[in-house]
DSSP file (Angstrom, degrees, kcal/mol; ACC not computed):
  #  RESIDUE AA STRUCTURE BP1 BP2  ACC     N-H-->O    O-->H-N    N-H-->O    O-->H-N    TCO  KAPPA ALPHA  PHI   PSI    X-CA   Y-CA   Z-CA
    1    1 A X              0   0    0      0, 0.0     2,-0.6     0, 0.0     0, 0.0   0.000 360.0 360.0 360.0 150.3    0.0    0.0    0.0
    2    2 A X        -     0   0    0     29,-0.0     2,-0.5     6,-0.0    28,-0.2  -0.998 360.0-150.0-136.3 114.4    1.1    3.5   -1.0
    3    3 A X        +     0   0    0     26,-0.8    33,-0.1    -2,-0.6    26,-0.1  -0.868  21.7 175.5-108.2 141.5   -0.5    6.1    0.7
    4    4 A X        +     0   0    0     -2,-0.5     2,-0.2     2,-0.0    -1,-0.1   0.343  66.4  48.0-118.9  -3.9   -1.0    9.5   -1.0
    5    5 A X  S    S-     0   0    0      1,-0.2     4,-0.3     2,-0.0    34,-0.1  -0.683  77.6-123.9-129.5-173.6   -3.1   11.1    1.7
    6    6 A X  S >> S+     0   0    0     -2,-0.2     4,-2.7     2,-0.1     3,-1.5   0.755 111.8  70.8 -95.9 -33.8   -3.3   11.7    5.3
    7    7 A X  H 3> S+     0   0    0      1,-0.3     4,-2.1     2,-0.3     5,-0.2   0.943 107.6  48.0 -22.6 -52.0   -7.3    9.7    4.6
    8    8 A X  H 3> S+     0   0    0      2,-0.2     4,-0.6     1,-0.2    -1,-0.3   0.828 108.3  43.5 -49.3 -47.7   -4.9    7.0    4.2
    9    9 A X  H <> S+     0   0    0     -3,-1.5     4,-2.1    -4,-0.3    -2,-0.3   0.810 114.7  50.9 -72.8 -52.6   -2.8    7.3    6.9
   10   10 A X  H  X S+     0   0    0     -4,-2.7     4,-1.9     2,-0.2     3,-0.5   0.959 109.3  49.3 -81.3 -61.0   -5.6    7.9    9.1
   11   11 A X  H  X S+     0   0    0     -4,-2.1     4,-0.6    -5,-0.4    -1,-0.2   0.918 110.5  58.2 -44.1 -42.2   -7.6    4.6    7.8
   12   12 A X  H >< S+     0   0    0     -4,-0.6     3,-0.8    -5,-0.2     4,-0.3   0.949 112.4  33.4 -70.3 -30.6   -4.2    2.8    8.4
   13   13 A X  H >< S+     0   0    0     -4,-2.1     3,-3.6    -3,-0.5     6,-0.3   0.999 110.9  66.3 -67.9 -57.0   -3.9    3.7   12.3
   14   14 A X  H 3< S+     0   0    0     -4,-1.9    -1,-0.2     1,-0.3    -2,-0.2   0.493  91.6  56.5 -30.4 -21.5   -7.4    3.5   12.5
   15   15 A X  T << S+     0   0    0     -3,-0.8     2,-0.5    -4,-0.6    -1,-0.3   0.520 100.1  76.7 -99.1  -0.2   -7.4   -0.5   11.8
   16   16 A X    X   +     0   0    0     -3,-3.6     3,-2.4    -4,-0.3    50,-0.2  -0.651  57.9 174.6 -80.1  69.4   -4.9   -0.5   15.0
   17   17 A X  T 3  S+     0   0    0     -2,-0.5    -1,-0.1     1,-0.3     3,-0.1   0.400  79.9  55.6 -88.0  11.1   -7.0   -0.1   17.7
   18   18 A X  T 3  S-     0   0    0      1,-0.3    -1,-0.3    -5,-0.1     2,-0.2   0.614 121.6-111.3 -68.5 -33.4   -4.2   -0.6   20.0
   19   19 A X    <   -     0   0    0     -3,-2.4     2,-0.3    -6,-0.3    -1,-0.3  -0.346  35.1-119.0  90.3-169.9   -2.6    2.3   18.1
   20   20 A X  E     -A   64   0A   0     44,-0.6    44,-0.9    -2,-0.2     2,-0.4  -0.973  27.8 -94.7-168.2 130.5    0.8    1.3   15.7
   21   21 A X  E >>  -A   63   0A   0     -2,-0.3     3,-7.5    42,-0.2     4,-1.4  -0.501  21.3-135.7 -59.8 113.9    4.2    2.5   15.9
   22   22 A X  H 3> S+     0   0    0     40,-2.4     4,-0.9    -2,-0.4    -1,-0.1   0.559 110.1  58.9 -49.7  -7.7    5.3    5.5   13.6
   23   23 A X  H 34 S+     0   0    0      2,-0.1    -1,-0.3     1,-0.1     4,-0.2   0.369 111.5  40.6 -86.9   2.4    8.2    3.6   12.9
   24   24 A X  H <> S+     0   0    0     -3,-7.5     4,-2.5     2,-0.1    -2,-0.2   0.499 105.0  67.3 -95.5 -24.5    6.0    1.2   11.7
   25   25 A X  H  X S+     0   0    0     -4,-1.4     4,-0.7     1,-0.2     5,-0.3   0.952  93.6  52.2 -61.7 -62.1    3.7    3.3   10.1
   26   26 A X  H >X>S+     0   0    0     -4,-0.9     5,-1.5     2,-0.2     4,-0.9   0.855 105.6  61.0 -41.9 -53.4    5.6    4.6    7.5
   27   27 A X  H >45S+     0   0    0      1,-0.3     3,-5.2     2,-0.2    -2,-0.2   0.949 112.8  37.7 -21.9 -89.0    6.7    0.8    6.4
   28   28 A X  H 3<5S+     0   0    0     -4,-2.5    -1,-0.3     1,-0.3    -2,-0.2   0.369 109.2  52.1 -95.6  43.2    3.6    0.0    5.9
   29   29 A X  H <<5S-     0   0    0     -3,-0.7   -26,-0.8    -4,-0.7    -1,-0.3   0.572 113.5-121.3 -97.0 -22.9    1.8    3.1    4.2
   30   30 A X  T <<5 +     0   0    0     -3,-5.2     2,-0.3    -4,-0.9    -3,-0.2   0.954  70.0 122.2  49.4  46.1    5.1    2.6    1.8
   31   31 A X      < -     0   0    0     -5,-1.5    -1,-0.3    -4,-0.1    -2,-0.2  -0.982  67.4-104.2-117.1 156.3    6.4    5.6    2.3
   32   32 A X    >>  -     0   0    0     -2,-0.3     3,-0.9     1,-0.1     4,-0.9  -0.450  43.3-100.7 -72.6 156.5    9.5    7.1    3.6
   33   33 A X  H 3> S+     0   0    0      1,-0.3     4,-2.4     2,-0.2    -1,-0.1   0.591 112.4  49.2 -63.3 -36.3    9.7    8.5    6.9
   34   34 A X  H 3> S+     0   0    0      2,-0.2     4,-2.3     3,-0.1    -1,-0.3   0.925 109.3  49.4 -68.7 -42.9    9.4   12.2    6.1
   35   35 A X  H X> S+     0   0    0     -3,-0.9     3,-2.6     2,-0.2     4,-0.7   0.844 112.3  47.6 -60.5 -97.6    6.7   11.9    4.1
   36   36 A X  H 3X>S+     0   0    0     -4,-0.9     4,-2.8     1,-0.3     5,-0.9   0.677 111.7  50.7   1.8 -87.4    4.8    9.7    6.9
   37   37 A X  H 3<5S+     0   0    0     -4,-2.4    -1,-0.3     2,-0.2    -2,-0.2   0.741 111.6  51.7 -45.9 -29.7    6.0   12.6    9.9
   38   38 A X  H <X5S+     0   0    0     -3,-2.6     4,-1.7    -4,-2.3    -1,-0.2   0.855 116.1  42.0 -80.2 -57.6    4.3   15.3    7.0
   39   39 A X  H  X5S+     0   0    0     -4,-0.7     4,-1.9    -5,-0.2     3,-0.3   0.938 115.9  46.0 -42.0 -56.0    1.0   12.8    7.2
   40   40 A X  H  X5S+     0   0    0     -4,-2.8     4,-1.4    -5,-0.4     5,-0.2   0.686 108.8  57.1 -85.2 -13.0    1.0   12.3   10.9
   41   41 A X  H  ><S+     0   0    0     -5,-0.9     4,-1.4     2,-0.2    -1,-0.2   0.932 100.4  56.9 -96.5 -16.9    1.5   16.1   11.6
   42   42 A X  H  X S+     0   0    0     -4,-1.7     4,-1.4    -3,-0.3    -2,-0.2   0.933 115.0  38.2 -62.7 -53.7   -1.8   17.1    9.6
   43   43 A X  H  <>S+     0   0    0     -4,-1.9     5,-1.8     1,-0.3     6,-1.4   0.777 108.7  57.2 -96.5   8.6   -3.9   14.9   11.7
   44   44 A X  H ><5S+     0   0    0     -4,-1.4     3,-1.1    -5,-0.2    -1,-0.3   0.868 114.6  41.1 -57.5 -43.0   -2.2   15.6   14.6
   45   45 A X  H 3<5S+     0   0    0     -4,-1.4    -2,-0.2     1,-0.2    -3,-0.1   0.785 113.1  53.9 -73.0 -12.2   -3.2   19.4   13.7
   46   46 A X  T 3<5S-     0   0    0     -4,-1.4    -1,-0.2     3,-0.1    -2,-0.1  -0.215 115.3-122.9-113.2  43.1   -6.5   18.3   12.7
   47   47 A X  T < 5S+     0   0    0     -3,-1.1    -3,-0.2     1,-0.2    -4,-0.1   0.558  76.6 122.0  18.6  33.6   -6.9   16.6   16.3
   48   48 A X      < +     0   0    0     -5,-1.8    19,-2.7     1,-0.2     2,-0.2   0.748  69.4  28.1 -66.8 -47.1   -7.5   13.1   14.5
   49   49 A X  E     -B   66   0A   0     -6,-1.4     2,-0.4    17,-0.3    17,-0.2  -0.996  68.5-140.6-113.6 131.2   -5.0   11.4   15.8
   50   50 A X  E     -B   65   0A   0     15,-1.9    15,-1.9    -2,-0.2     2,-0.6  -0.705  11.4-158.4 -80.3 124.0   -2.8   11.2   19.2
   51   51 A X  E     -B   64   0A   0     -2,-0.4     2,-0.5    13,-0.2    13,-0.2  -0.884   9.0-172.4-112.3 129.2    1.2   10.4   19.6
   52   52 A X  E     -B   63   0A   0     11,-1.5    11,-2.0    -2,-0.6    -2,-0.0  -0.931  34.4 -93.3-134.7 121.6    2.3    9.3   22.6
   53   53 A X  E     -B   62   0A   0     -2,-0.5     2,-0.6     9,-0.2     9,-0.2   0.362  42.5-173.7  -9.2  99.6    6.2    8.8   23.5
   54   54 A X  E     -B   61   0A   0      7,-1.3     7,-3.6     9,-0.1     2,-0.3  -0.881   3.3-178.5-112.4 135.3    7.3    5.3   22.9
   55   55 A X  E     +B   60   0A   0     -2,-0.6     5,-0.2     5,-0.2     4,-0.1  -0.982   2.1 176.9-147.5 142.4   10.8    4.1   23.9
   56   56 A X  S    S-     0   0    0      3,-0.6     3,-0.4    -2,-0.3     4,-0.0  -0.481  75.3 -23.2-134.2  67.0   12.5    0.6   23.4
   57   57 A X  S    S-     0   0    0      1,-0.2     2,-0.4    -2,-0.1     3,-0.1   0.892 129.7 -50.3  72.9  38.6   15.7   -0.6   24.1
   58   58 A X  S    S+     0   0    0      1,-0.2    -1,-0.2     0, 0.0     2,-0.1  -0.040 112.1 118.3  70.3 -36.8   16.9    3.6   24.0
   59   59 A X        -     0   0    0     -3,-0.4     2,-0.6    -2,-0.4    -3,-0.6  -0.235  53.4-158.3 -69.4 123.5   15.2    4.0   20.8
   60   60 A X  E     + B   0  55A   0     -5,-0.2     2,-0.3    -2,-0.1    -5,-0.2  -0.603  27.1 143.1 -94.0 139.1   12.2    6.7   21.0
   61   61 A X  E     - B   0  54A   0     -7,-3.6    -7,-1.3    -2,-0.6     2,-0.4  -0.964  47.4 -88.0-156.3-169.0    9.4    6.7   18.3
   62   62 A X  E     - B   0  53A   0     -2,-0.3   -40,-2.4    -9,-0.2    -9,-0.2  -0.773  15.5-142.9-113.9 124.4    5.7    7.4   18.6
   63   63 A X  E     -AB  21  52A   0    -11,-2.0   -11,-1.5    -2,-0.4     2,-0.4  -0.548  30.0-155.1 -62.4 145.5    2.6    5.2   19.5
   64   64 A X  E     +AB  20  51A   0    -44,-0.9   -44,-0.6   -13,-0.2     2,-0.6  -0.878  15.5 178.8-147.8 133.2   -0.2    6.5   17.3
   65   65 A X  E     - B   0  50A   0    -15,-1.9   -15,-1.9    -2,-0.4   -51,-0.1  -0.836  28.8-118.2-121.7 135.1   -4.0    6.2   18.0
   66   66 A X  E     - B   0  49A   0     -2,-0.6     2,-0.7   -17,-0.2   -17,-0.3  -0.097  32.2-130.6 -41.9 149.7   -7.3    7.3   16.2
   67   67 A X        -     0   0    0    -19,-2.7    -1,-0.1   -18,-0.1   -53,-0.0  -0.910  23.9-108.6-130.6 130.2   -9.1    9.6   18.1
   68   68 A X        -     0   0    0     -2,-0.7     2,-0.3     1,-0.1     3,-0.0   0.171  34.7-150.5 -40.7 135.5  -12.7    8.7   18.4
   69   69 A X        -     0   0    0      1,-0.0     3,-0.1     0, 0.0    -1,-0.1  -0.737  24.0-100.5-108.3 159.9  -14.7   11.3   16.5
   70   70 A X        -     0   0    0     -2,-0.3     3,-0.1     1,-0.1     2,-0.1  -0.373  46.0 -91.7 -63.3 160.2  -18.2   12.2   17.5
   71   71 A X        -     0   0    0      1,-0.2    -1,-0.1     2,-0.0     3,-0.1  -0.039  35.5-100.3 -37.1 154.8  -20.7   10.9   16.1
   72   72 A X        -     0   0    0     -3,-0.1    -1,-0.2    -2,-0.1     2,-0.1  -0.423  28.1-138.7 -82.2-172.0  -22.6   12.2   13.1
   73   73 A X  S >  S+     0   0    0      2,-0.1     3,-1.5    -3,-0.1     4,-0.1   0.846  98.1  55.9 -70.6 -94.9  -25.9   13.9   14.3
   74   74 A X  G >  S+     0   0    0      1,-0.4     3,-3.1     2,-0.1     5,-0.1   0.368  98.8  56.6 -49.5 -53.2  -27.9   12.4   11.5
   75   75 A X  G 3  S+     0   0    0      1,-0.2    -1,-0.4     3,-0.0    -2,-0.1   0.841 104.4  50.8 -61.0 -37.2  -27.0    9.3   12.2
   76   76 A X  G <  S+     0   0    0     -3,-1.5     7,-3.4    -4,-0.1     2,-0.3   0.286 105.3  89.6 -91.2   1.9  -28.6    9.5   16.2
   77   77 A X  E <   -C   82   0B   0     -3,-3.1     5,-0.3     5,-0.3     2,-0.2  -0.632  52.3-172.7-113.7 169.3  -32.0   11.0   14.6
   78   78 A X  E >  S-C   81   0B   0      3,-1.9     3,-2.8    -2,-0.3     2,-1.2  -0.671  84.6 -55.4-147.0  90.4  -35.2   10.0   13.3
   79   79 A X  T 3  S-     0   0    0      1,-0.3    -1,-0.1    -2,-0.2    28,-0.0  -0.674 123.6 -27.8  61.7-110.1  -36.6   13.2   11.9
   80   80 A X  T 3  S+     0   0    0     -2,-1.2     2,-0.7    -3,-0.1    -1,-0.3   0.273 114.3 112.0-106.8   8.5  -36.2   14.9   15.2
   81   81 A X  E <   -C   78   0B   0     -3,-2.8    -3,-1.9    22,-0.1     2,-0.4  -0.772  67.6-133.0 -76.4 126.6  -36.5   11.9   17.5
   82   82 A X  E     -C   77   0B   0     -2,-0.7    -5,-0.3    -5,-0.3    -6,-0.1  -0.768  24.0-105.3 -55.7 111.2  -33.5   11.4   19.0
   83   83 A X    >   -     0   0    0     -7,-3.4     3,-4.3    -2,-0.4     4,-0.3  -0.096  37.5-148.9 -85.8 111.2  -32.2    7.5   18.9
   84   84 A X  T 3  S+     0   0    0     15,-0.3    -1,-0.2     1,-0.3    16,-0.1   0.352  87.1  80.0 -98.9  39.9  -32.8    6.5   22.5
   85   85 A X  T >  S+     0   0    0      2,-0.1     3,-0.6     1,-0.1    -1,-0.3   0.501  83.3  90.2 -86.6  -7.1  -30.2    3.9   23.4
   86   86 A X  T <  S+     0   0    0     -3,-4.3    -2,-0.1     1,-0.2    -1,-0.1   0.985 110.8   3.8  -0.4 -89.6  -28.5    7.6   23.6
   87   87 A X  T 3  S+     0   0    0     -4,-0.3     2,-0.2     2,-0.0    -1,-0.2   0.005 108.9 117.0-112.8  25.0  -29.5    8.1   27.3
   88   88 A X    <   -     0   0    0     -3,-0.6    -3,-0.0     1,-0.1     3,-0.0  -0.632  36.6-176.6 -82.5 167.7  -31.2    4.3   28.1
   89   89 A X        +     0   0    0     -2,-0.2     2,-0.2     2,-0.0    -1,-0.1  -0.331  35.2 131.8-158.8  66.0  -29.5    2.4   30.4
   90   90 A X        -     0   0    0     -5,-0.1     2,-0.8     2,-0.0    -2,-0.0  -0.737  63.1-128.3-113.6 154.9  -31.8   -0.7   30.0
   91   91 A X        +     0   0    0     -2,-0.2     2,-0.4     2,-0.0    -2,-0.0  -0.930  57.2 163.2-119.3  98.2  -29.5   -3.8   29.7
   92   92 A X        -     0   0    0     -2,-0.8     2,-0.4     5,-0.0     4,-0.0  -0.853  48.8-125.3-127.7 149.6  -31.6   -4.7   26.5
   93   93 A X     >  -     0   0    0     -2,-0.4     4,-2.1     1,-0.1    -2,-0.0  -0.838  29.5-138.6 -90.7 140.4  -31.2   -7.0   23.4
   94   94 A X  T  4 S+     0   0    0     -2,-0.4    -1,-0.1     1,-0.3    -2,-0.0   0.476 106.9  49.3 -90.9   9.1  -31.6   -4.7   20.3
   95   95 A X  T  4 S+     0   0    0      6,-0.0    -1,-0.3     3,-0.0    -2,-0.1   0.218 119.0  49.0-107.4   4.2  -33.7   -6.9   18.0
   96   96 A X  T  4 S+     0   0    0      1,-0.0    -2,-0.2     2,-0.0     5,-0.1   0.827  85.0 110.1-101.0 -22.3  -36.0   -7.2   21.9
   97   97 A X     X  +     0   0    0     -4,-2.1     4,-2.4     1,-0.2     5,-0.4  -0.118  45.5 179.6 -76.0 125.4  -36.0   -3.6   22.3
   98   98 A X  T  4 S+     0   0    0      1,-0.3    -1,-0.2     2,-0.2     4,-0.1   0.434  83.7  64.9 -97.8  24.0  -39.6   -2.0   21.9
   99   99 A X  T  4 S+     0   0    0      3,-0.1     4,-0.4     2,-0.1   -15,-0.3   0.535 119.5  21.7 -98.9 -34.4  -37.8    1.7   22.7
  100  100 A X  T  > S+     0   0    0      2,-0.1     4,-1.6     3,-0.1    -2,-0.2   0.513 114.7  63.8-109.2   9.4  -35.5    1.5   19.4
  101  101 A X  H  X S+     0   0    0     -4,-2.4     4,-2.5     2,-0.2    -3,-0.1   0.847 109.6  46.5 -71.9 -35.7  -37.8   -1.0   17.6
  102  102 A X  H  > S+     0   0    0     -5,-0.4     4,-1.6     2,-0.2    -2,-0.1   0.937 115.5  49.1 -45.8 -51.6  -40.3    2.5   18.0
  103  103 A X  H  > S+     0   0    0     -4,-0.4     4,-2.1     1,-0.2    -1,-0.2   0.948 104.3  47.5 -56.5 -68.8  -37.5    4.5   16.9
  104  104 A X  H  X S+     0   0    0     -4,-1.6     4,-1.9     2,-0.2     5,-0.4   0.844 115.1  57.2 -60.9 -37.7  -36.3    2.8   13.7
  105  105 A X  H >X S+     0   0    0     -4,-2.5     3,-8.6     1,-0.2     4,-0.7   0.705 100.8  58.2 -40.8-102.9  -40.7    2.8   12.9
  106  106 A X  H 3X S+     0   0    0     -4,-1.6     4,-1.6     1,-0.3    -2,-0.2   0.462 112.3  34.5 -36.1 -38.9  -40.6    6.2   13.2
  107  107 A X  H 3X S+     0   0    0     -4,-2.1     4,-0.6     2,-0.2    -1,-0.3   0.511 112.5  52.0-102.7  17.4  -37.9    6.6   10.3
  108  108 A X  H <X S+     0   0    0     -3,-8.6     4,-3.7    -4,-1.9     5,-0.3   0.735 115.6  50.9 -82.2 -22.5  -38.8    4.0    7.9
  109  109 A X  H  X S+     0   0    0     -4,-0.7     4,-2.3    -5,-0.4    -2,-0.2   0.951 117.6  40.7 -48.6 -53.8  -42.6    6.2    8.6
  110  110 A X  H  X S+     0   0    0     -4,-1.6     4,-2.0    -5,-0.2    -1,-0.2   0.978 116.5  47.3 -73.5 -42.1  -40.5    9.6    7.8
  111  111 A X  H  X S+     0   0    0     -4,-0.6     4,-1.7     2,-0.2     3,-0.2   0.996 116.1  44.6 -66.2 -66.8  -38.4    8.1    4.8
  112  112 A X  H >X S+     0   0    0     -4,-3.7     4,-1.6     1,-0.2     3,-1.6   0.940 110.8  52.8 -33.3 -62.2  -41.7    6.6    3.2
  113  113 A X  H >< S+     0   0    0     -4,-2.3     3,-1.9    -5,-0.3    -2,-0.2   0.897 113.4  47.7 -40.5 -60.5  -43.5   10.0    3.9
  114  114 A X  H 3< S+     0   0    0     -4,-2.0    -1,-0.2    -3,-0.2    -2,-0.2   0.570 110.4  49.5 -56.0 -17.4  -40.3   11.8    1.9
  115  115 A X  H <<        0   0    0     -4,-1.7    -1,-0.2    -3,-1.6    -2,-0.2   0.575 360.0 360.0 -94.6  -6.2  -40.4    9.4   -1.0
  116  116 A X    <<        0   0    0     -3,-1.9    -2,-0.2    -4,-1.6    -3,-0.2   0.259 360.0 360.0-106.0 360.0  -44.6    9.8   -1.7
């Protein structure tokens, strides 16, 4: 893999969920190491990702982890109902649950309504 973007870069840490070493990183993006630190410092500026100090046997590099991004608002609505395993804290199975089975009605009800 050859990465040409930081979208790249960021999908590759992102399948670490441990995080992955920037001396590792670079390897396998197939790029060289500058390029990589040029990658990792746009979403470090674009608060995407995190580095934290890594040391080995004297050698320093950097651990690097995704940083959870919020959520979309779209995705948590149903028109304007709000998707309420939000603020539940019922210990529920989600095909048993008649509080988002309600929900997901109410927006195949809105989708239909937007498509007649």
């Amino acid at each position: 893999m050859t990465a040409e973007t930081e979208e790249d870069a960021f999908e590759a840490i992102r399948a670490h969920p441990g995080g992955v070493l920037q001396s590792e990183l670079w390897k396998e993006l197939g790029v060289d190491s500058r390029k990589c630190s040029r990658l990792v410092k746009k979403l470090l500026d674009d608060d995407r990702v995190e580095r934290i100090e890594y040391r080995k046997e004297g050698i320093k590099s950097y651990l690097l982890r995704a940083v959870k991004q919020p959520a979309e608002p779209n995705l948590l609505l149903a028109g304007s109902e709000l998707i309420p395993c939000v603020a539940c804290e019922l210990e529920c199975m989600v095909d048993e649950c008649p509080l988002l089975m309600d929900w997901m009605y109410q927006l195949a009800i809105e989708e239909f309504n937007e498509e007649a």
